[in-house]
N, C-alpha and C positions, 0 to 999 in steps of 0.2 A: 488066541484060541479060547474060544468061552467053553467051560465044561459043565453048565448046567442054563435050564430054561423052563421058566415057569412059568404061566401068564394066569394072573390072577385076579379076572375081571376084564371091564375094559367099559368105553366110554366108547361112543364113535365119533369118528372124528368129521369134520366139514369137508375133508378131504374127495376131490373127484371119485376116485379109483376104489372108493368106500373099505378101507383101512380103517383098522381101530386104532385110539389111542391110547393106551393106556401104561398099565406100571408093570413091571418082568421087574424077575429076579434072574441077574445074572452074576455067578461066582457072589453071591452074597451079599449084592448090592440092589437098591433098588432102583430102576433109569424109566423116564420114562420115553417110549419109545410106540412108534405104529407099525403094528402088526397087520399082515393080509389075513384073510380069512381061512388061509391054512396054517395057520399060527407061523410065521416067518416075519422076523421082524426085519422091515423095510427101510425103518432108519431107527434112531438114536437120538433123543434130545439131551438129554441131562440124565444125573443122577441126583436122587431123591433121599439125602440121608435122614430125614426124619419122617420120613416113609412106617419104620417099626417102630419110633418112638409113639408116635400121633396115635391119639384113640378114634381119629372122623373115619367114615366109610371109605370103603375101597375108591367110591367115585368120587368123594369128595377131597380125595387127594390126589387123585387125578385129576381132577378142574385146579385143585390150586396150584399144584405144579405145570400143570399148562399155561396160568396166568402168570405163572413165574417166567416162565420160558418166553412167551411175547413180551413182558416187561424188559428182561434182560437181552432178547433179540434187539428192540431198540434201543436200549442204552448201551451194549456191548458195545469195545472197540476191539478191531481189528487188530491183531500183531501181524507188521509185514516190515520183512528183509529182505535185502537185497546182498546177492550173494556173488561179488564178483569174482572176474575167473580170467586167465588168459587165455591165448592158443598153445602155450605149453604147460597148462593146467594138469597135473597128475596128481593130486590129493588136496582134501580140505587144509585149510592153513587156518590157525587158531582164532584171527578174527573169524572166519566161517561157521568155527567148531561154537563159537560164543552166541554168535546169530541161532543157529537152532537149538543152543540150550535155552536161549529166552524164548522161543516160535514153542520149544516144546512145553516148557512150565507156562505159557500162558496155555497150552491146550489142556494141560493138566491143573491148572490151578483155577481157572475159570471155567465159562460155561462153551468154551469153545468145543465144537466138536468136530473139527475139520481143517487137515494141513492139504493147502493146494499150493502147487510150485507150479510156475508157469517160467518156461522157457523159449526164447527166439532160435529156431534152427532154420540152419541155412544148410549147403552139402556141406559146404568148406569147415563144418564146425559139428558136425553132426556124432563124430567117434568119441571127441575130447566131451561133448555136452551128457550125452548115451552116456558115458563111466562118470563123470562128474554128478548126473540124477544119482545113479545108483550109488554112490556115494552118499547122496542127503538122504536119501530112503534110506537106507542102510542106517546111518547114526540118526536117523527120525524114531527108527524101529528101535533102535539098543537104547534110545532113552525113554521107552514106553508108549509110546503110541502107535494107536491098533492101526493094522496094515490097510484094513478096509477105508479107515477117516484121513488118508494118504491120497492126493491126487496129483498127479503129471498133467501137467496141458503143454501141448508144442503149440507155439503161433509161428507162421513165417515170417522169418527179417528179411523186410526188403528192403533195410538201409545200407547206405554206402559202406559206410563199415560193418563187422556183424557187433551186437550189443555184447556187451563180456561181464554180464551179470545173469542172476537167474533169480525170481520172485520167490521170498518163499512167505504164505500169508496162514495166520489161523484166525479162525471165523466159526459162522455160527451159518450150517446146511442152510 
């Protein structure tokens, strides 16, 4: 829950949908993030801590942290785990718990701004998979990460057996 928003200036961005890009304060931080034209911020790149230190212009730290953001979009690497499970899977088990402690400090520790879990559902697996997500959401959320940078994807397993893992990867939108 964010309980404050500023938008203070803005850059436009190359973006189709003609978004701006620029720096908001949220809860006291500065992220740079693209706004619509009704001030709604559309996504979230980074945060910007030397945002109040710097004497350059509003725009000119928004260009640089934009150039931050494409530099670090290609160099980032991806954190991804694999989180297996059986068919009588009823709670995390501590290697699991240890997988999204590390998914979650790379999402906080870097410039990752985004936990996608992707899971194989079949019927035959679909009750035990459903309480096992809300499992990883649930301790994704209690270790700090916002609900919004959380994504589910179902793919269908059309393999002989059903897969007894579930992806969980942090990345950069």
């Amino acid at each position: 829950m964010f309980f404050a928003l500023v938008i203070i200036g803005s850059l436009t961005s190359s973006m189709p949908n003609n978004d701006e890009t620029t720096i908001i304060i949220e809860n006291g931080k500065a992220i740079l993030a693209d706004v619509d034209k009704n001030g709604e911020v559309v996504k979230r790149y980074l945060e910007v801590p030397e945002y109040f230190e710097s004497e350059k212009s509003h725009d000119e730290k928004v260009k640089a942290a934009k150039k931050k953001y494409e530099i670090l979009k290609k160099h980032q690497i991806d954190q991804i785990r694999f989180i297996p499970f059986d068919g009588t899977f009823e709670k995390l088990d501590q290697n699991a718990m240890t997988h999204l402690h590390h998914v979650a400090n790379h999402y906080k520790q870097t410039y990752a701004n985004q936990i996608k879990i992707t899971a194989a559902k079949r019927a035959d697996n679909t009750p035990i998979l459903d309480h096992l997500l809300d499992d990883v959401v649930f301790v994704l959320r209690s270790l700090n990460v916002a609900e919004e940078d959380i994504e589910v994807v179902y793919k269908n397993d059309k393999g002989d057996e059903p897969l007894q893992f579930v992806k969980v990867q942090s990345s950069l939108k």
